[in-house]
C-alpha positions in Angstrom: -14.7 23.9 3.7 -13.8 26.6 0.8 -15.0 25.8 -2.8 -12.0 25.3 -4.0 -11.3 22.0 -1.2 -14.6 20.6 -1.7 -13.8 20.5 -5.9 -10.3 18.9 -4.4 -11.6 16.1 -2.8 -14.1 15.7 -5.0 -11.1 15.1 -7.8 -9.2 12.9 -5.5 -12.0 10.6 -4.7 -12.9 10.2 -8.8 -9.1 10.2 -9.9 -8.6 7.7 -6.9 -11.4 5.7 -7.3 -10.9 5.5 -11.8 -7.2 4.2 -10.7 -8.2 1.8 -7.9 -11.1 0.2 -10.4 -8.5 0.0 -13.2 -5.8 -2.0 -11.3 -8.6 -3.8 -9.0 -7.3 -3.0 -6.1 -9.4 -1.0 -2.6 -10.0 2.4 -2.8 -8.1 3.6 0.4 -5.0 1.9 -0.3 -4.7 4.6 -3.5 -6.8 7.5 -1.7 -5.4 8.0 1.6 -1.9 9.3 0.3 -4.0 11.2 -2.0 -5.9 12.9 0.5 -3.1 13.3 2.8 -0.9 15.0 0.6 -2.7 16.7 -2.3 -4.5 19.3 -0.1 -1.2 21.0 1.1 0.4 21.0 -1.9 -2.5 22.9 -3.5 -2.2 25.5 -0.4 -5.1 24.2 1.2 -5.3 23.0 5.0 -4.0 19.6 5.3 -6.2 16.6 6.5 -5.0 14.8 9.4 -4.8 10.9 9.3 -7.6 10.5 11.5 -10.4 12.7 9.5 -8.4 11.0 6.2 -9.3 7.1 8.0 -12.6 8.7 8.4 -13.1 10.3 4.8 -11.9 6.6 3.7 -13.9 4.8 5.9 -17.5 6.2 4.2 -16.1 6.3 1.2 -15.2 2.4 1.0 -18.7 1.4 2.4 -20.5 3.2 -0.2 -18.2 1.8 -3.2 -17.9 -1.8 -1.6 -22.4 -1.6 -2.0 -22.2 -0.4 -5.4 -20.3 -3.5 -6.7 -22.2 -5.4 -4.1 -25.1 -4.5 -6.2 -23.2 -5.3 -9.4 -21.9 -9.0 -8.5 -25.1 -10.3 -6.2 -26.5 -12.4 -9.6 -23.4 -13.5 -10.7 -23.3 -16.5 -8.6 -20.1 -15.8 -7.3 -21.1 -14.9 -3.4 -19.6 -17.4 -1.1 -22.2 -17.4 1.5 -20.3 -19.2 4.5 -16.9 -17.0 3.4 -18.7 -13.9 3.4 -20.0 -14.8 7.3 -17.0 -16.6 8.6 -14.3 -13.6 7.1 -17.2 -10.8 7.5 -18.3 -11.3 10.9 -14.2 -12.0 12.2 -13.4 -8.7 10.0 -16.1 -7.0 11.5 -15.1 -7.6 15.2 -11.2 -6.8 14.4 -12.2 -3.5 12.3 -14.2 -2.3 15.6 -11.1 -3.4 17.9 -9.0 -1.2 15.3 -11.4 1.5 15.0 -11.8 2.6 18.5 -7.9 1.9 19.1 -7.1 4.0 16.7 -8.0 7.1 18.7 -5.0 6.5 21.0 -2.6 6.9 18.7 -0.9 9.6 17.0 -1.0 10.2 13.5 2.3 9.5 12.6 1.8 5.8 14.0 -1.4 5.3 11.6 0.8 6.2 8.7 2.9 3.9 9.5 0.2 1.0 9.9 -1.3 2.3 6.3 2.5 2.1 4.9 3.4 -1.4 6.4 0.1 -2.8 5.0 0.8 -1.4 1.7 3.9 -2.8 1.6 2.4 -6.1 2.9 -0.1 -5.5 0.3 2.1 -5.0 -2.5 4.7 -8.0 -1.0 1.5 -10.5 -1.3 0.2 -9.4 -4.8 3.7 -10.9 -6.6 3.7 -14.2 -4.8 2.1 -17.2 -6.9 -1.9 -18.1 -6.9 -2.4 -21.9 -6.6 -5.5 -23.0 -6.5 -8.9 -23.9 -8.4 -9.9 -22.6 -11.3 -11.0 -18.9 -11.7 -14.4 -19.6 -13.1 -15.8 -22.3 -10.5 -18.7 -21.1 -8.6 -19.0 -20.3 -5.4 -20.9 -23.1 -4.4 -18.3 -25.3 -5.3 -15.2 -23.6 -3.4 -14.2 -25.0 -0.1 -11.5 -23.2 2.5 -10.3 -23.0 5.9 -12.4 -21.6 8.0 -10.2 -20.9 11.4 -7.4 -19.7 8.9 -9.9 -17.6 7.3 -11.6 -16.6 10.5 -8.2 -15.4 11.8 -6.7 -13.8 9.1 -10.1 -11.7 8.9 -9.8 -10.2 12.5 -6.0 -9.6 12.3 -6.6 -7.6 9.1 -9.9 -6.0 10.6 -8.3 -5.1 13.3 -5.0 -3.4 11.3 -7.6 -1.9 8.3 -9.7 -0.4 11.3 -6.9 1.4 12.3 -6.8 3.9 9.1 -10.1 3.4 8.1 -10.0 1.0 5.0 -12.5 -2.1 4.6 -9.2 -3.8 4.0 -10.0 -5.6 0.5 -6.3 -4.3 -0.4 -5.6 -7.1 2.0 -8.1 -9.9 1.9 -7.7 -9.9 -1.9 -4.3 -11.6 -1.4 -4.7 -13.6 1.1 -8.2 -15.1 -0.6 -6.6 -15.7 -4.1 -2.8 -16.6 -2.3 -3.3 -18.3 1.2 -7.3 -19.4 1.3 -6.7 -20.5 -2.5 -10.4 -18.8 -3.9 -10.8 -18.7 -7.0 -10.6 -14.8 -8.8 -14.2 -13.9 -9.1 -15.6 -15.8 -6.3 -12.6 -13.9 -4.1 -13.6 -10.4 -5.8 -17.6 -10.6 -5.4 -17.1 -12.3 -2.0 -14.4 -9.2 -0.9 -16.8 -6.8 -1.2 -20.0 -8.1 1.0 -17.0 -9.1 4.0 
């Protein structure tokens, strides 16, 4: 890797990462166009969308531990949420992972544009639910829904390398009705 792509990524990962913090949203769903495109249109070799899952995949864990670290004494860790969604998501991501390799790279593009969209879809539709600032301790859910909804986006996030936060963001706050900072703290230990 020249110079020149190292400074590159290097950019992409701090520009992507400042605008996924600002809007609160998962680092891949901003980085992977980023790192798919930006490279070749600065003459350098382009990155295919299996070393971009890849890139994103290391990338996400590290970030995902570093606000780990900053929300663990806040008191908004939902225990039983973090092992029923975390241990489903896990299961699904490793299903997606290693399926991934069978298909071409125009079909994980797709995947990474269809959750996106699904993504984006689920971020305008109305939050009902308990309040924002109850703590974790006091939030109850649906586990099988939760349980499922874990694995099917495990299993889709696998597939281009994302923890898939950009997903279970909405579908906490929207579907599993969690409150904000309980749903934000508890995203990034599942």
């Amino acid at each position: 890797m020249s110079l020149g792509l190292a400074v590159t990524v290097f950019l992409i990962g701090f520009i992507g990462s400042f605008i996924s913090g600002m809007l609160g949203i998962g680092g891949t769903i901003v980085k992977y166009p980023m790192l798919l495109y930006i490279p070749p249109l600065l003459g350098f070799p382009a990155f295919s969308a299996h070393e971009v899952a890849a890139v994103s995949a290391v990338q996400v864990l590290f970030a995902a531990l570093g606000g780990l670290w900053v929300f663990r004494k806040g008191g908004y860790l939902h225990r039983s949420l973090i092992w029923t969604m975390g241990g489903s998501i896990l299961m699904g991501s490793f299903i997606g992972g290693f399926g991934s390799k069978f298909l071409s790279g125009s079909t994980i593009n797709t995947v990474y544009a269809l959750l996106a969209t699904v993504a984006a879809g689920m971020m305008f539709l109305p939050k009902k639910g308990e309040k924002d600032d109850a703590a974790a301790d006091h939030v109850t859910f649906n586990k099988p829904l939760a349980a499922a909804a874990a694995f099917t986006v495990g299993g889709l996030a696998g597939i281009i390398g994302a923890a898939g936060a950009f997903l279970l963001m909405p579908i906490m706050l929207v579907i599993l009705r969690i409150p904000t900072r309980v749903a934000i703290a508890t995203s990034l230990a599942v």
